[in-house]
C-alpha positions in Angstrom: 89.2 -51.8 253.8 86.2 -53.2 252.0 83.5 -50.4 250.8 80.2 -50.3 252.0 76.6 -48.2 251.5 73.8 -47.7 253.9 70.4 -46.7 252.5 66.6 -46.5 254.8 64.2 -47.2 252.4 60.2 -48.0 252.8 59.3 -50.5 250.7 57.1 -50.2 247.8 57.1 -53.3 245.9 55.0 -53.6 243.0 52.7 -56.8 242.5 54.8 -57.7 239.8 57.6 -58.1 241.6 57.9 -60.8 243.9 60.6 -60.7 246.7 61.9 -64.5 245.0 62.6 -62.1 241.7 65.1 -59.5 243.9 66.7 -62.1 245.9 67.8 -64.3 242.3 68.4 -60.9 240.4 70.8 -60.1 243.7 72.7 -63.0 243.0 74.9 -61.3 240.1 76.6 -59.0 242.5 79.8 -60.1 244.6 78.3 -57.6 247.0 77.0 -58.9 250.4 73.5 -57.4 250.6 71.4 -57.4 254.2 67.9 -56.0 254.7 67.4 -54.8 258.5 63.8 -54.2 259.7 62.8 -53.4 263.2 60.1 -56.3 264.0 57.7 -55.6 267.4 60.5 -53.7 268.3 63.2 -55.8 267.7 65.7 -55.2 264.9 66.5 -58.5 262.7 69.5 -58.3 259.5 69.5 -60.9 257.0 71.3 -61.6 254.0 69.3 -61.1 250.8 70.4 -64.0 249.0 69.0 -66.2 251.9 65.0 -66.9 251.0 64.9 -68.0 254.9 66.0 -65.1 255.5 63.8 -63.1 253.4 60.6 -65.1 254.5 61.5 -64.2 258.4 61.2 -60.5 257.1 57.6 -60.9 255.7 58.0 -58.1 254.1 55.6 -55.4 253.4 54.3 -52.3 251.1 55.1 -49.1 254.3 57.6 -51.5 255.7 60.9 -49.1 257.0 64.4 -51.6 255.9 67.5 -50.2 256.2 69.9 -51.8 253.5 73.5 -52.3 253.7 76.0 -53.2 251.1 79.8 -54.5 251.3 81.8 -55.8 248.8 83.6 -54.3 245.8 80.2 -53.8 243.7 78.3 -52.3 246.9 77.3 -49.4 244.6 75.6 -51.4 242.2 74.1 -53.8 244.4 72.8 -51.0 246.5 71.2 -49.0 243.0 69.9 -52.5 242.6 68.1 -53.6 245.3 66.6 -50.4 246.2 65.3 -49.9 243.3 64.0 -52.8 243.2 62.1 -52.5 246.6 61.0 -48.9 246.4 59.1 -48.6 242.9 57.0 -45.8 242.4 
């Protein structure tokens, strides 16, 4: 069975960050990595390592994703991206 993490987070991404920086520093990890967010009320998953995918999200600061991990490094892909999408 392959391991997996679930984590809601609202987003709080700094302007220093750009969502292009997360989805190459992402790419280290063996880890499958999706980003769900509910848009006009309907709920879209994509892969973070897909930039088509990320620009569909459109992400914003207050935005409510739900982030799901699976692979053998789902632990540190999870500390990863979530940390890297919910500064303080």
């Amino acid at each position: 069975m392959e391991n997996s993490l679930t984590k809601d987070i609202v987003v709080n991404i700094s302007d220093k960050v750009t969502i292009v920086e997360v989805s190459k520093a992402t790419q280290k990890f063996q880890s499958e990595i999706y980003l769900k967010k509910n848009i006009n009320g309907t709920p879209y998953e994509i892969n973070l390592k897909s930039f088509l995918g990320l620009i569909t999200l459109q992400l914003r600061n207050g935005d409510h994703l739900n982030i799901r991990t699976v692979g053998e490094d789902c632990v540190e892909a999870m500390a990863d991206v979530a940390g890297y999408l919910s500064q303080s």
